[in-house]
C-alpha positions in Angstrom: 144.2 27.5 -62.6 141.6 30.0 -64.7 138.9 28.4 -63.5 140.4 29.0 -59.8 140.8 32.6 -60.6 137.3 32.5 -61.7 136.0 31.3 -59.0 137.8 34.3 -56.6 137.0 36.9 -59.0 133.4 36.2 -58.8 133.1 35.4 -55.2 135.2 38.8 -54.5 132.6 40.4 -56.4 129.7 39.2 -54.5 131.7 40.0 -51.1 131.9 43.6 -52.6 128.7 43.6 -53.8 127.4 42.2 -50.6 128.8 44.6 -48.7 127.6 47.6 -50.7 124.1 46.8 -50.2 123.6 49.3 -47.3 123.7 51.8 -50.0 122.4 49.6 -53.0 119.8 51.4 -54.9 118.9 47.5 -55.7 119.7 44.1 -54.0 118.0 40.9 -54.9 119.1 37.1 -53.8 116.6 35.0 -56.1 116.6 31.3 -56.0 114.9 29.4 -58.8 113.9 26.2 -60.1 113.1 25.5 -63.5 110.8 22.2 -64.8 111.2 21.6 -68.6 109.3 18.8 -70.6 110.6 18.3 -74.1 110.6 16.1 -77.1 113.2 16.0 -79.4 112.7 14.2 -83.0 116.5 13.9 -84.1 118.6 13.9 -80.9 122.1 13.5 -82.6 120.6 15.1 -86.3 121.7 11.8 -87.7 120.2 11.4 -91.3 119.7 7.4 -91.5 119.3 6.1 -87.9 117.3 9.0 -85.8 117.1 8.8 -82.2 113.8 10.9 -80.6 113.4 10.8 -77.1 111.2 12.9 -73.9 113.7 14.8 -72.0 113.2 15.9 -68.4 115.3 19.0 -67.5 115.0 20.1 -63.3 117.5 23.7 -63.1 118.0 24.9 -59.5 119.5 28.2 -59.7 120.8 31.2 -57.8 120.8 35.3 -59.1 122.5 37.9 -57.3 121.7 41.6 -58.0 123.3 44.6 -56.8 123.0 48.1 -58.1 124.2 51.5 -57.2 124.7 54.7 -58.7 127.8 53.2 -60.1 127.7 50.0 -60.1 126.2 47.0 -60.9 126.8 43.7 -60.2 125.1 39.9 -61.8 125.8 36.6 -60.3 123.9 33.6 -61.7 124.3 29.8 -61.3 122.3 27.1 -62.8 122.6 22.8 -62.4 120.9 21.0 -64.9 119.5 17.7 -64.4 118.7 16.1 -67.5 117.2 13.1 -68.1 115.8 10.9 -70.9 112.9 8.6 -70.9 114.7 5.7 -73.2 117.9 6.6 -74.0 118.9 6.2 -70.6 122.2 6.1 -71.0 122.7 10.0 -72.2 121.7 11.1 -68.8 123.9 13.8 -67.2 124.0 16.8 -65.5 125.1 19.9 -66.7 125.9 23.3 -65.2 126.0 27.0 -66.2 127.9 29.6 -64.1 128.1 33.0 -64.4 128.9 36.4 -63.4 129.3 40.5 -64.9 130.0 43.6 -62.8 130.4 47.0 -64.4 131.7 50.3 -62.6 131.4 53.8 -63.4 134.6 54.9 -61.9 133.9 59.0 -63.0 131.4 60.2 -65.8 133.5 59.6 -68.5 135.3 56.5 -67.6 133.9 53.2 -67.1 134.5 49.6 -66.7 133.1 45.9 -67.0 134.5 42.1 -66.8 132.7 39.1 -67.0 133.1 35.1 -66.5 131.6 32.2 -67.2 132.2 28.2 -66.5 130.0 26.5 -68.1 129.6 22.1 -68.6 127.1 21.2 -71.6 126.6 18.1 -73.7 123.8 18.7 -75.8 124.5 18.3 -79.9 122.5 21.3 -80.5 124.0 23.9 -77.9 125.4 26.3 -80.4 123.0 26.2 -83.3 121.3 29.3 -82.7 124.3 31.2 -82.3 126.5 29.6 -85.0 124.2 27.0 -86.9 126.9 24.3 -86.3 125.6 21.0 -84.8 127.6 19.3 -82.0 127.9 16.0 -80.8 127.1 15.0 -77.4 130.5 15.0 -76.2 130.8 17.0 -72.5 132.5 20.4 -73.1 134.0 22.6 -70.2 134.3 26.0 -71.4 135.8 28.6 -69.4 135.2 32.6 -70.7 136.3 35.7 -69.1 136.4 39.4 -70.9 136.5 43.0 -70.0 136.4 46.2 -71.2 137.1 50.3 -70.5 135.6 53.0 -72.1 136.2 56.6 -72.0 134.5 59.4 -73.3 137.1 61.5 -74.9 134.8 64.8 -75.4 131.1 65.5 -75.7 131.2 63.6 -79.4 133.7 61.2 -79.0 134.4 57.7 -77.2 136.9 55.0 -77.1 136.6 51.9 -75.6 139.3 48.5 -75.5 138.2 45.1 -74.8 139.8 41.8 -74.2 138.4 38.1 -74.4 139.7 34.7 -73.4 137.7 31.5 -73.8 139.2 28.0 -73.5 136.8 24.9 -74.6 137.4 21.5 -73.3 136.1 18.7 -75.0 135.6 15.4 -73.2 136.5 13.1 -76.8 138.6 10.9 -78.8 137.1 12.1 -81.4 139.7 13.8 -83.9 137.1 16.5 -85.0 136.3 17.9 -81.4 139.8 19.3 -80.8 140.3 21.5 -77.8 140.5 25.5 -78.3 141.5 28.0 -77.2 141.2 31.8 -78.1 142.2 35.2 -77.1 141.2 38.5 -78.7 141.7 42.5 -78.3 140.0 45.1 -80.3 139.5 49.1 -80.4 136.6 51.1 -81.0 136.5 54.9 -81.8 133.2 56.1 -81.7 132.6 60.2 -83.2 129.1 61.9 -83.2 128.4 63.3 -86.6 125.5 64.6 -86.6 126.5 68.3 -87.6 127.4 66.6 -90.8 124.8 63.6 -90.7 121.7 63.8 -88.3 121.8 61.2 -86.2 124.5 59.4 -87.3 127.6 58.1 -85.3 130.5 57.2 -86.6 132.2 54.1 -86.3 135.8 52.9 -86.5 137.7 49.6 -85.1 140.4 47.3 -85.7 141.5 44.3 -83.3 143.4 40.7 -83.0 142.5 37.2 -82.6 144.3 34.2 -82.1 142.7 30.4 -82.3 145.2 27.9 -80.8 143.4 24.5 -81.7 145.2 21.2 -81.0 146.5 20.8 -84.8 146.7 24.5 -86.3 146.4 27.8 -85.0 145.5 30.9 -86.6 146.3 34.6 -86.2 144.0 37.0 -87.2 143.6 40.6 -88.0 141.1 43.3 -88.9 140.2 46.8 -89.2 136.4 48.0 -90.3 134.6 51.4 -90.6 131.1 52.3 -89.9 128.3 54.0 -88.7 125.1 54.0 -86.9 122.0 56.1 -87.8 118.8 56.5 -85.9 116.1 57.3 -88.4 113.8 57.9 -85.8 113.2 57.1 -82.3 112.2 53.2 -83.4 114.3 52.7 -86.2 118.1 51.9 -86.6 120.7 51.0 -89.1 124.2 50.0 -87.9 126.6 49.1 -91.2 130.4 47.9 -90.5 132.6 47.0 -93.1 136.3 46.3 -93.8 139.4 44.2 -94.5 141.1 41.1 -92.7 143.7 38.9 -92.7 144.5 35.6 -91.3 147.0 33.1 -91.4 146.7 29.7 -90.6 149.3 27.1 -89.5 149.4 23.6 -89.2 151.5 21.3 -86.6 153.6 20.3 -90.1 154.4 23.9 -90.8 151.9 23.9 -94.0 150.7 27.7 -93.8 147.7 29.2 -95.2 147.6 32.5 -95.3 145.5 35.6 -97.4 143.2 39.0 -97.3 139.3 38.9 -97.1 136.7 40.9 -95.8 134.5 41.8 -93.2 131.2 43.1 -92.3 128.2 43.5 -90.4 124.7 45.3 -91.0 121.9 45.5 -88.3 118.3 47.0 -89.1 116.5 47.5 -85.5 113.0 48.4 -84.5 111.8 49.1 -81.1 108.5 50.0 -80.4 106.5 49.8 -77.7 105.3 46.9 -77.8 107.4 45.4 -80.7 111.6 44.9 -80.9 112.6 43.3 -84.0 116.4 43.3 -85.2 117.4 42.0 -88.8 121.1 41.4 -89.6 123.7 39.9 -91.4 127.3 39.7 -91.6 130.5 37.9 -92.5 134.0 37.0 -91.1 136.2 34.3 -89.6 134.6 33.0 -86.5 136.6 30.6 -84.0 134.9 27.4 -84.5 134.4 25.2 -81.1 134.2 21.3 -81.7 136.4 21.7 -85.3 139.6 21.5 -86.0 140.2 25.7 -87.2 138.4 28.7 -87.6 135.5 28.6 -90.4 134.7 31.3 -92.8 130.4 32.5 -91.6 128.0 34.0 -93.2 124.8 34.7 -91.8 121.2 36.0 -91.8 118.7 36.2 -88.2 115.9 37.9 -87.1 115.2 38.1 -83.9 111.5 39.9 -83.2 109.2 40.2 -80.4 105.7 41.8 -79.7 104.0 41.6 -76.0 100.3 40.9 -76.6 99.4 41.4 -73.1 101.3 43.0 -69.9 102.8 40.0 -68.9 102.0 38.0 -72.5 105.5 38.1 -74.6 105.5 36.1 -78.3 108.4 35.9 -80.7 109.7 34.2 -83.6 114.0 33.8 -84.4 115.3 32.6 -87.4 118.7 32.2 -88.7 120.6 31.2 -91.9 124.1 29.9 -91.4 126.8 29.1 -94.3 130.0 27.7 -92.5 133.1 27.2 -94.5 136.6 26.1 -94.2 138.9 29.3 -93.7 140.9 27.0 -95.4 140.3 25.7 -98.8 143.7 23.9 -99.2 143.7 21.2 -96.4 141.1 17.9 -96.7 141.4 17.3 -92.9 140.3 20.7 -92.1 137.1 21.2 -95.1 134.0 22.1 -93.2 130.7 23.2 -95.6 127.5 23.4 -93.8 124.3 25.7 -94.6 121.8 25.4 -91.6 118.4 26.7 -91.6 116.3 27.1 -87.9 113.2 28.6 -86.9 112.0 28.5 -83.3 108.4 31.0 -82.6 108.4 31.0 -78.4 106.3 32.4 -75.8 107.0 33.4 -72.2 103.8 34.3 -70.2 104.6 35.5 -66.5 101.1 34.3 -64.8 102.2 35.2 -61.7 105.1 37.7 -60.0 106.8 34.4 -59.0 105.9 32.0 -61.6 107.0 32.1 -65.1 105.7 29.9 -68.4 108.0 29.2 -71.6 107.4 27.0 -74.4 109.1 26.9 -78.2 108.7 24.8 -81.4 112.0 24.6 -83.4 112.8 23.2 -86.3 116.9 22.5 -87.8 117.6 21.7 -91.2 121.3 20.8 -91.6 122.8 20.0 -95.2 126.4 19.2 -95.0 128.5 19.3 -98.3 131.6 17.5 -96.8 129.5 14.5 -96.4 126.5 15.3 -98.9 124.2 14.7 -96.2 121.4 16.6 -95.1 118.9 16.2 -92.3 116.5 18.2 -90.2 115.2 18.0 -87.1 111.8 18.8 -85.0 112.0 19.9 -81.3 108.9 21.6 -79.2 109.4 22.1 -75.0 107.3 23.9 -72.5 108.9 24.8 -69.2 107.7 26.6 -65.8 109.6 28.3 -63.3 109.3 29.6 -59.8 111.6 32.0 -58.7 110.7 33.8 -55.3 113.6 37.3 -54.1 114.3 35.8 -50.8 116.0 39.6 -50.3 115.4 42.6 -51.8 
């Protein structure tokens, strides 16, 4: 049913968009094909039998753009056809579907949604945003959010925003359990800079609520921040504050307490150099587990463009993962994962477009006392030629 409603809300968006493009500032329709040549070391990142393999990957895609004064509007589809030189037998194809439209309805009040359907398999589709490793079950994950905001006065904002997502996993396995999540927060934002130069302040609080097959798990939180611009290249955004969750089981066992909350971000952007350092901790929803796990993390993300078309960059994480719950075996989850991956993307020609990555996991799971890494380099091409614009 969602992923119907998906489906129209996207393809009433491009009907919209479409027919706004007599007056479009911009309109683009850009197929694409992408050609990636990998090998991965560790496929499944087991520790004792490794599995490392060439993988083809062929991505047709599709981009829509449309931009007005007031709006603007993203379509984008990719099918992924992957295949492996041995391990026949872990073929597939995967697909990637998405869509965003934003509207600036006066100029203070403003709106966006989004949605995504997306099919994956790969065991290491989440690592750099979570550091947990997958298997290579199929997923189906549907998403969908959207937002308002309102500028209140000269110094002062508010903005609400909403987010479902509903993972699907393809498995017997006990430990991949089906979730699905919906949250709402609030954000007051108040220029301060007759007190502090520069400086915004920041306030929001907000709900969450994990329904896994097994346990489900309410959760709320409140924090208090700011932002400061030290300059025009430098940035420090610090939020901090309580939460509380409570976690229930299918046999009415409850675990329930207080904890905190918090992020900081330190950003540079230069010219030719963006960097941004941060760290934070809270409950996160945890696809392919059986509850939410308790994250703490350190990444950098950095970039510097050598040439006009000549991009390199290096992102790094540090991941601790942690049961929410300490009381339940069934539920213990105690991972620290490491990854570095230095990339380059080289645009050699307007319609031609050259990527390639080395990246390196290290995994060491406490649950089992195992550890293992794992080695992965790629380089890809793509040609994607504006058919209208």
């Amino acid at each position: 049913m969602l992923k119907t409603i998906a489906v129209a809300v996207l393809g009433s968006a491009l009907i919209i968009g479409s027919g706004l493009n007599a007056g479009a500032d911009e309109f683009k329709l850009i197929p694409s094909v992408a050609i990636r040549g990998e090998y991965n070391d560790n496929i499944f990142f087991d520790r004792d039998d490794a599995v490392n393999d060439y993988i083809g990957t062929a991505s047709p895609g599709l981009e829509i753009i449309n931009r007005t004064e007031r709006l603007d509007l993203n379509l984008n589809g990719y099918y992924h056809i992957i295949r492996y030189k041995d391990t026949g037998d872990l073929d597939t194809e995967d697909y990637d579907g998405r869509g965003k439209i934003s509207y600036q309805f006066t100029p203070r009040f403003s709106g966006s949604a989004a949605a995504a359907y997306i099919k994956d398999s790969r065991p290491d589709r989440d690592v750099v945003e979570t550091g947990l490793v997958q298997n290579a079950r199929i997923r189906r994950r549907q998403r969908y959010d959207g937002g308002l905001e309102y500028n209140i006065s000269e110094k002062a904002a508010a903005a609400f925003s909403y987010l479902y997502q509903d993972d699907n996993w393809d498995s017997n396995d006990p430990r991949n359990e089906d979730l699905t999540l919906n949250s709402a927060d609030m954000m007051f934002t108040y220029n301060l800079s007759s007190t502090f130069e520069s400086t915004v302040g920041r306030l929001n609080f907000g709900y969450a609520k994990a329904d896994y097959e097994t346990s489900k798990t309410d959760y709320y939180f409140a924090t208090l921040g700011f932002l400061h611009h030290f300059s025009e290249i430098y940035s420090l955004q610090l939020d901090a504050g309580p939460r509380y969750a409570d976690l229930e089981l299918e046999n009415d066992q409850n675990d329930r307490g207080w904890g905190g909350r918090g992020s900081l971000s330190l950003i540079y952007s230069g010219e030719f150099t963006r960097a941004d350092l941060s760290a934070s901790h809270d409950i996160e929803a945890a696809s392919g587990r059986r509850a939410p796990v308790e994250r703490t993390s350190f990444v950098l993300n950095a970039r510097h463009r050598f040439l006009e078309k000549l991009w390199l960059g290096l992102s790094t994480g540090y991941y601790m993962n942690e049961s929410s719950s300490k009381e339940f075996a069934a539920f213990q989850v105690d991972e620290r994962t490491v990854r570095v991956r230095p990339r380059f993307s080289w645009e050699i020609h307007r319609y031609v477009n050259i990527e390639g990555a080395y990246e390196y996991v290290y995994v060491n799971d406490n649950t089992d006392n195992a550890n293992t890494d794992r080695n992965k380099v790629y380089l890809q091409v793509k040609f994607a030629y504006p058919v209208v614009e």
